[in-house]
TIVOKOL-957838 format. One line per field, with one value per atom (N, C-alpha, C): residue number from 0; residue in three letters; x, y, z. Coordinates in steps of 0.05 Angstrom, whole numbers, plus 32768, in hexadecimal, padded with zeros to 4 digits. Last residue first. Example, Ala and Ser with C-alpha at 12.3 -4.5 7.8 and 13.67 -1.06 7.14 Angstrom:
i: [1_1_1_0_0_0]
aa: [SER_SER_SER_ALA_ALA_ALA]
east: [8101_8111_8102_8108_80F6_8108]
north: [7FD3_7FEB_8001_7F8E_7FA6_7FBE]
up: [808E_808F_809D_809C_809C_809C]
***
This chain:
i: [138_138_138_137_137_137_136_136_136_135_135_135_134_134_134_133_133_133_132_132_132_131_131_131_130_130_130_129_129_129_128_128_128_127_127_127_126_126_126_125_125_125_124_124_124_123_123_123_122_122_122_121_121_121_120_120_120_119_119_119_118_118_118_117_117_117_116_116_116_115_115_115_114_114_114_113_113_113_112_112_112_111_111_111_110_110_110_109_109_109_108_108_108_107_107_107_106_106_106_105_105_105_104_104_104_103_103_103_102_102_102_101_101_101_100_100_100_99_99_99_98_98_98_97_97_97_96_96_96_95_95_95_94_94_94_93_93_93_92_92_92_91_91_91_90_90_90_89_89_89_88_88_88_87_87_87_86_86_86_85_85_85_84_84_84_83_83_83_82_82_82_81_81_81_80_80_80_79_79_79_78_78_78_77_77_77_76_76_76_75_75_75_74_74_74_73_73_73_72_72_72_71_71_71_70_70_70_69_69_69_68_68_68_67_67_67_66_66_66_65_65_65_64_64_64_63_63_63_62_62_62_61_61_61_60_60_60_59_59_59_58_58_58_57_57_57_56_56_56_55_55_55_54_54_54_53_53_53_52_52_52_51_51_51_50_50_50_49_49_49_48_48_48_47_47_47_46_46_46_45_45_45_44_44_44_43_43_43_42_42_42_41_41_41_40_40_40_39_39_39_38_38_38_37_37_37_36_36_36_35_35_35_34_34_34_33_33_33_32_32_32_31_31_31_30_30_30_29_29_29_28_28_28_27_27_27_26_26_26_25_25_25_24_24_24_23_23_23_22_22_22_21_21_21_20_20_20_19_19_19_18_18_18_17_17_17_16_16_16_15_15_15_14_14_14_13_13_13_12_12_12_11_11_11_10_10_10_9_9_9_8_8_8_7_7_7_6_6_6_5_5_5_4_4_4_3_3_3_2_2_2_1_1_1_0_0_0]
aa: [UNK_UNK_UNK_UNK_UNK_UNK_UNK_UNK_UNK_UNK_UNK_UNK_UNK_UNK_UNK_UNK_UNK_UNK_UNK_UNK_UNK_UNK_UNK_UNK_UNK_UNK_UNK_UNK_UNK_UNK_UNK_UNK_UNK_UNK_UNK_UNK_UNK_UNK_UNK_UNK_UNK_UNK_UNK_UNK_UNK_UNK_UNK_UNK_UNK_UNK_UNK_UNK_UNK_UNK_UNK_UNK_UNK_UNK_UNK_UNK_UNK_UNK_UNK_UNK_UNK_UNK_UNK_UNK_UNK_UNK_UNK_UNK_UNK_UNK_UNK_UNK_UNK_UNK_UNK_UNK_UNK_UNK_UNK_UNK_UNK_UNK_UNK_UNK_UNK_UNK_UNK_UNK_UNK_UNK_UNK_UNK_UNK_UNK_UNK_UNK_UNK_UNK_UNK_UNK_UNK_UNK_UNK_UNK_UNK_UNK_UNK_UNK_UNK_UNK_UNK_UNK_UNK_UNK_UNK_UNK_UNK_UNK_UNK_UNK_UNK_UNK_UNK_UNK_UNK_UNK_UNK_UNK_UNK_UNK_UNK_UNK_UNK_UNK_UNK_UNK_UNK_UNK_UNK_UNK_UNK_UNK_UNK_UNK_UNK_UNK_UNK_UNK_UNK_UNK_UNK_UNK_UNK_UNK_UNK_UNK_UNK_UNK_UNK_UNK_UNK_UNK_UNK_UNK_UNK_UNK_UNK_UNK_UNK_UNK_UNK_UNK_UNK_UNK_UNK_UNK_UNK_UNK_UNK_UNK_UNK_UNK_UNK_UNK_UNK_UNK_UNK_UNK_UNK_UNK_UNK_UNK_UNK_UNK_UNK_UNK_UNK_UNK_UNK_UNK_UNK_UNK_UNK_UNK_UNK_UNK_UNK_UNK_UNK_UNK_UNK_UNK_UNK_UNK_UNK_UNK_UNK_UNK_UNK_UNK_UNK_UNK_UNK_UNK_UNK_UNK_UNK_UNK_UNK_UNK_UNK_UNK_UNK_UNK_UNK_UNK_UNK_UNK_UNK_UNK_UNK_UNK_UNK_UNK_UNK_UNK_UNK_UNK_UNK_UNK_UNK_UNK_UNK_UNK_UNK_UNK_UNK_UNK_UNK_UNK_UNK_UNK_UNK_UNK_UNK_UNK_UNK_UNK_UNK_UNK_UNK_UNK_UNK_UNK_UNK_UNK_UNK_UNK_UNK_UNK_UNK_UNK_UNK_UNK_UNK_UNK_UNK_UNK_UNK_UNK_UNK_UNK_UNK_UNK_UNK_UNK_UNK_UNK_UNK_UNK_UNK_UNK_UNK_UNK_UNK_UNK_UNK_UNK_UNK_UNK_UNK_UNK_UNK_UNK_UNK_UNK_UNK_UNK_UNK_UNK_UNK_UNK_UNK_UNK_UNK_UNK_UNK_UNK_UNK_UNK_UNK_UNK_UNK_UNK_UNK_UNK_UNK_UNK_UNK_UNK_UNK_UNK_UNK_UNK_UNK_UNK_UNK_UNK_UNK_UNK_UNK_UNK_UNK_UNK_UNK_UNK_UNK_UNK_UNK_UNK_UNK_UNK_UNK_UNK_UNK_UNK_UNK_UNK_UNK_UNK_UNK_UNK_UNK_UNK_UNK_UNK_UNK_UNK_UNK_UNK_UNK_UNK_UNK_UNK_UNK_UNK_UNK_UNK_UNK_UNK_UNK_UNK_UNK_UNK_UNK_UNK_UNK_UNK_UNK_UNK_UNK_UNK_UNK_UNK_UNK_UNK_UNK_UNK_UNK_UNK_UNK_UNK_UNK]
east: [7EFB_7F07_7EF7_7F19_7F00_7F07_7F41_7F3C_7F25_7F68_7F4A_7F51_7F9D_7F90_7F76_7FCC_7FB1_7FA6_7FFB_7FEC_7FD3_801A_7FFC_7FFF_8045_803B_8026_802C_8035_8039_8002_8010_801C_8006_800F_8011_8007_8005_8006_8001_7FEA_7FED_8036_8021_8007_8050_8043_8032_8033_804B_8032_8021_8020_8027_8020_802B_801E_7FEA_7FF9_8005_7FB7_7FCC_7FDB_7F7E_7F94_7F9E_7F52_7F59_7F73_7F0F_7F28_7F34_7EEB_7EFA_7F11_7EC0_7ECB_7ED9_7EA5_7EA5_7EB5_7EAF_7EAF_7EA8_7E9C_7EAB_7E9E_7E88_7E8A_7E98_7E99_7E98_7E91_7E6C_7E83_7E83_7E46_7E44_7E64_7E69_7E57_7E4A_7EB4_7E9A_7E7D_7EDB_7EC8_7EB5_7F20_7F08_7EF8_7F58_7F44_7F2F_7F90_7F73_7F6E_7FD3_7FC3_7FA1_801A_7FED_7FE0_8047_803C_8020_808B_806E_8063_80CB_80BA_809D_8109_80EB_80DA_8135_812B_810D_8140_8140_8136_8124_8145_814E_80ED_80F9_8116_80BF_80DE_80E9_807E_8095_80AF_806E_8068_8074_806A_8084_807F_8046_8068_8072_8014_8024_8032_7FE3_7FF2_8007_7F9F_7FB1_7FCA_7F5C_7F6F_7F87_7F1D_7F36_7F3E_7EEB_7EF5_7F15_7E9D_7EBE_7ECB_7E70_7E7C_7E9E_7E35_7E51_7E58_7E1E_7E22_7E39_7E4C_7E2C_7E2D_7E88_7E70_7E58_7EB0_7EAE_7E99_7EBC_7EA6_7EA5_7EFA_7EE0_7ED3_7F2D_7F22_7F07_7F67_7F4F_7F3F_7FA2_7F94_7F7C_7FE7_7FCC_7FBE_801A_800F_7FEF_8046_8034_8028_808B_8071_805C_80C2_80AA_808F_8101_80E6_80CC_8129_812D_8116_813C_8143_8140_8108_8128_8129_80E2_80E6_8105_80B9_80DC_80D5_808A_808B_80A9_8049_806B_806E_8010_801F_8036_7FD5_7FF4_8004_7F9B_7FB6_7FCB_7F5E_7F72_7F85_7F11_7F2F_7F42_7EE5_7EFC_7F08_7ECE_7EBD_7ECE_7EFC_7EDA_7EC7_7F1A_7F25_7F03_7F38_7F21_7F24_7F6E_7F57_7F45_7FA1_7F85_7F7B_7FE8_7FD3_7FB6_8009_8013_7FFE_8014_7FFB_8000_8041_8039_8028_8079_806B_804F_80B8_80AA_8094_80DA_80C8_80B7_811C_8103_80F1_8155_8143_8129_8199_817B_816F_81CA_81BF_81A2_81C9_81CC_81C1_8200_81DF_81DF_8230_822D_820E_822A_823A_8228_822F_8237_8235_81FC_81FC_8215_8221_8206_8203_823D_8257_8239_822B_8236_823E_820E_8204_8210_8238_822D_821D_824F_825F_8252_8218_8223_823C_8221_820C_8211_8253_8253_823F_8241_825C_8257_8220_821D_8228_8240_822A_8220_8256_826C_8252_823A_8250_8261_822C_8219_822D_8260_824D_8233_825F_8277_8271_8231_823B_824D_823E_822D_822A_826C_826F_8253_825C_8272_8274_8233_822C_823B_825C_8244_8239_8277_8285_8268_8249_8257_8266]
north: [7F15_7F31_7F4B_7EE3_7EF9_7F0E_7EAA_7EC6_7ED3_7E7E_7E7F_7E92_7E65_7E75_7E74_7E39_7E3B_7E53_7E31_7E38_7E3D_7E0A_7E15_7E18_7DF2_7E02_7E15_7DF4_7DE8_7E02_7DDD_7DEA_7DDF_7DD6_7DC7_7DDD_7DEE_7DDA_7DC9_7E21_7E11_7DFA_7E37_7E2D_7E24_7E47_7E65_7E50_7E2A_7E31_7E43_7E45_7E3A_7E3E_7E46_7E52_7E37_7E5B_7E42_7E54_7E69_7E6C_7E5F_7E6E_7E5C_7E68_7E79_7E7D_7E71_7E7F_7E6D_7E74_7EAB_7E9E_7E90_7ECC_7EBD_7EA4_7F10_7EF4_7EEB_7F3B_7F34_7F12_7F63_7F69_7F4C_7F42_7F55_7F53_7F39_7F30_7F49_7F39_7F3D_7F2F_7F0C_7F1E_7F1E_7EF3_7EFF_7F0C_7EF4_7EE0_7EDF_7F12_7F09_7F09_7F1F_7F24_7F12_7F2C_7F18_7F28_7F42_7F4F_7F39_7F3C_7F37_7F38_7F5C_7F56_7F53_7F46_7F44_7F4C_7F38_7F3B_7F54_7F0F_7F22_7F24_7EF0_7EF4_7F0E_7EE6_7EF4_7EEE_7ECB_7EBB_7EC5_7EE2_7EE5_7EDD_7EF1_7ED8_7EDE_7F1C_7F20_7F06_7F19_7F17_7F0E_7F2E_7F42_7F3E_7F03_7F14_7F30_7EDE_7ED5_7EEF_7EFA_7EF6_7EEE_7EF1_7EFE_7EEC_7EE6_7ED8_7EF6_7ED8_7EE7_7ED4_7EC6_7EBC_7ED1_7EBA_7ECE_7EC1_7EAC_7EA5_7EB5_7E90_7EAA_7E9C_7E73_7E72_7E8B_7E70_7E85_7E76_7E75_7E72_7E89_7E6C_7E7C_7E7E_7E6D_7E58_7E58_7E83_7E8C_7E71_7E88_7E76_7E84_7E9B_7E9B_7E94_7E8B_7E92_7E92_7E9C_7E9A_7E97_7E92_7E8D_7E8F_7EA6_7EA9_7EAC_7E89_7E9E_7E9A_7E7C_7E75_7E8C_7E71_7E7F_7E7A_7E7D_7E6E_7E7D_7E9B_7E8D_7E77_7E93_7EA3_7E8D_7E79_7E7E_7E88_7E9E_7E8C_7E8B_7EB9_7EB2_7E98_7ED6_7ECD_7EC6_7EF1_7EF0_7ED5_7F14_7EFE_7F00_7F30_7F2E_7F17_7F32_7F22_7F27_7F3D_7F44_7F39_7F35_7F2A_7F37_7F72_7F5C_7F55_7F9E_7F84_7F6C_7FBC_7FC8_7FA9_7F93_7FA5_7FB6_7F6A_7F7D_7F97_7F41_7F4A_7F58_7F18_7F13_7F29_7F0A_7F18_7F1E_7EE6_7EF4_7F09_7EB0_7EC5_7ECA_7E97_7E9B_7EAC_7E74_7E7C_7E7F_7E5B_7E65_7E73_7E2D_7E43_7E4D_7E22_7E1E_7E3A_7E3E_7E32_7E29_7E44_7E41_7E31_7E41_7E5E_7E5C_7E32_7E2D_7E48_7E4D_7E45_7E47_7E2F_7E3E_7E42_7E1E_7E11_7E2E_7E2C_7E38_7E2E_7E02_7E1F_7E34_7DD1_7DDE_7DFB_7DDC_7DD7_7DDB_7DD9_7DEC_7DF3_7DA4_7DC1_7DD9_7D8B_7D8A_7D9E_7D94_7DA2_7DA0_7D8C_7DA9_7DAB_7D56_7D57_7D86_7D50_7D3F_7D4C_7D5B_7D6A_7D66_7D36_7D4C_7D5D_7D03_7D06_7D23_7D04_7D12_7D12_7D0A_7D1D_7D1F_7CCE_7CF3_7D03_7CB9_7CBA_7CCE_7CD6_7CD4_7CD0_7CC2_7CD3_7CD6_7C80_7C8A_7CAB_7C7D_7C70_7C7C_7C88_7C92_7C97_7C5A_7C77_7C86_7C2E_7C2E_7C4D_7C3A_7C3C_7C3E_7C2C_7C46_7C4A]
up: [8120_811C_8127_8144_8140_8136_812A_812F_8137_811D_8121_812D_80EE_8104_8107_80C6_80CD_80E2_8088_80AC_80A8_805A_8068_8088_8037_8051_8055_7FF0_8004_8022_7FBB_7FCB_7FE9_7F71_7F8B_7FA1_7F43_7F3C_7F62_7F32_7F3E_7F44_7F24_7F0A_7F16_7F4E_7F37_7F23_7F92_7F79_7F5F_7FC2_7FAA_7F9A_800F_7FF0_7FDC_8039_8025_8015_806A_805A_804E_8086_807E_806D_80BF_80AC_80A7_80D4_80D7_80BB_8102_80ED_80EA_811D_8125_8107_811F_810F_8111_8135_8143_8135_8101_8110_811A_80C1_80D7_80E7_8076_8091_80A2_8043_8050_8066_800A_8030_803D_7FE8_7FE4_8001_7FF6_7FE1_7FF2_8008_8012_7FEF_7FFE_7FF4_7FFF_8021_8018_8010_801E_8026_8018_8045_8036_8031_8048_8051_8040_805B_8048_8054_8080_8083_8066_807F_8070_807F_8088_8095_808A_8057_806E_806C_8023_803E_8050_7FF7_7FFC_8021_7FD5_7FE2_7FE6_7FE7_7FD8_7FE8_7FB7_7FCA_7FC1_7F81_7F95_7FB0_7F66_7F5D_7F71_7F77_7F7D_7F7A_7F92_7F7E_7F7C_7FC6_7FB8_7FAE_7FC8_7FC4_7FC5_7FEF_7FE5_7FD6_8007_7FF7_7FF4_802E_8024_8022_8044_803E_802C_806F_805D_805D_8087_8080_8067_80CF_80AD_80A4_810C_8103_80E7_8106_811D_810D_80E0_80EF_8102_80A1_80BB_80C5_8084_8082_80A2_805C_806E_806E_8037_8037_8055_8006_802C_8022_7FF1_7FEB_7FFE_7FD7_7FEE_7FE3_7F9D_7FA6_7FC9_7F93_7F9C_7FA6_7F6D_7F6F_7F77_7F90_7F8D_7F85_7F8B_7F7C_7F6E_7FCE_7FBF_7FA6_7FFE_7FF0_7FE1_8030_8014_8004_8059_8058_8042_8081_8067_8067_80A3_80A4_808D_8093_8094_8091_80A5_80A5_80A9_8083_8092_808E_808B_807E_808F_8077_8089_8079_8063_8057_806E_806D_806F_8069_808C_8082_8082_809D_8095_8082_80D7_80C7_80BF_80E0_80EC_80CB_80F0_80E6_80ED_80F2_80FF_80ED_80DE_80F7_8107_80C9_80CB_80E3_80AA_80C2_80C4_808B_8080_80A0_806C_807F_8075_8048_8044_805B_8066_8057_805D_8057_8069_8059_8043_803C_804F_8063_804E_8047_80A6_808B_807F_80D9_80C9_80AB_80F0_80DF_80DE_813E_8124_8111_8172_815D_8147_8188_817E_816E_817E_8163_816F_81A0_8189_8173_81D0_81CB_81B2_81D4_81CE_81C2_81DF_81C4_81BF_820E_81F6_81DE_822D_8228_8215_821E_821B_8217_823F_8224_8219_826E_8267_8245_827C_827B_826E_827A_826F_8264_82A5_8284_8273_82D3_82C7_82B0_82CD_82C9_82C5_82D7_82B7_82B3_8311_82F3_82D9_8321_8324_8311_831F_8313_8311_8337_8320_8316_8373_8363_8348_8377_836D_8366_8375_8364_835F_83A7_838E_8373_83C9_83C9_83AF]
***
């Protein structure tokens, strides 16, 4: 009897312990710089080109371009790259959307072609990229 008493009581501060810590990170401040976000928020068809909307958040101060390409994952292979510019996004921490048109390398695409597509920044010299997403789509 005393034994569950005793155990009851350390659940209970347990708890208590566990909701003030919560409490004390959701207020705490948020930081000024996050990292580079980066999200293909939507794939489709644009005459014969993929085109992507992509959500975007970079710090202030970075210059990295948005790199994509897309590949035929459904019988054939076709593929289609785009890029845009560092100086065409606005890095200042907010969440941004960008579209981006790929070009298709030599037969377009059609409706209902089944694709996988990727996104990455890369820095302005080539020298390295970084965060890459991935989607698979029909367009």
């Amino acid at each position: 009897m005393k034994a569950s008493r005793i155990r009851r009581r350390l659940a209970g501060a347990a708890t208590v312990a566990a909701l003030a810590g919560a409490g004390v990170l959701a207020t705490a401040p948020m930081a000024s710089a996050k990292a580079n976000l980066l999200a293909i928020d939507k794939v489709s068809l644009d005459k014969s080109s993929p085109e992507l909307s992509i959500k975007y958040s970079c710090d202030t101060g970075v210059n990295l371009q948005v790199t994509g390409y897309a590949t035929k994952i459904t019988g054939g292979k076709k593929s289609a790259s785009g890029a845009i510019d560092a100086a065409k996004l606005t890095c200042d921490f907010e969440t941004r959307t960008v579209l981006m048109k790929l070009a298709p390398a030599g037969k377009g695409f059609v409706k209902g072609d089944k694709v996988k597509v990727t996104v990455f920044y890369w820095d302005e010299n080539g020298s390295f990229s970084t965060q890459s997403e991935e989607a698979i789509a029909t367009l």
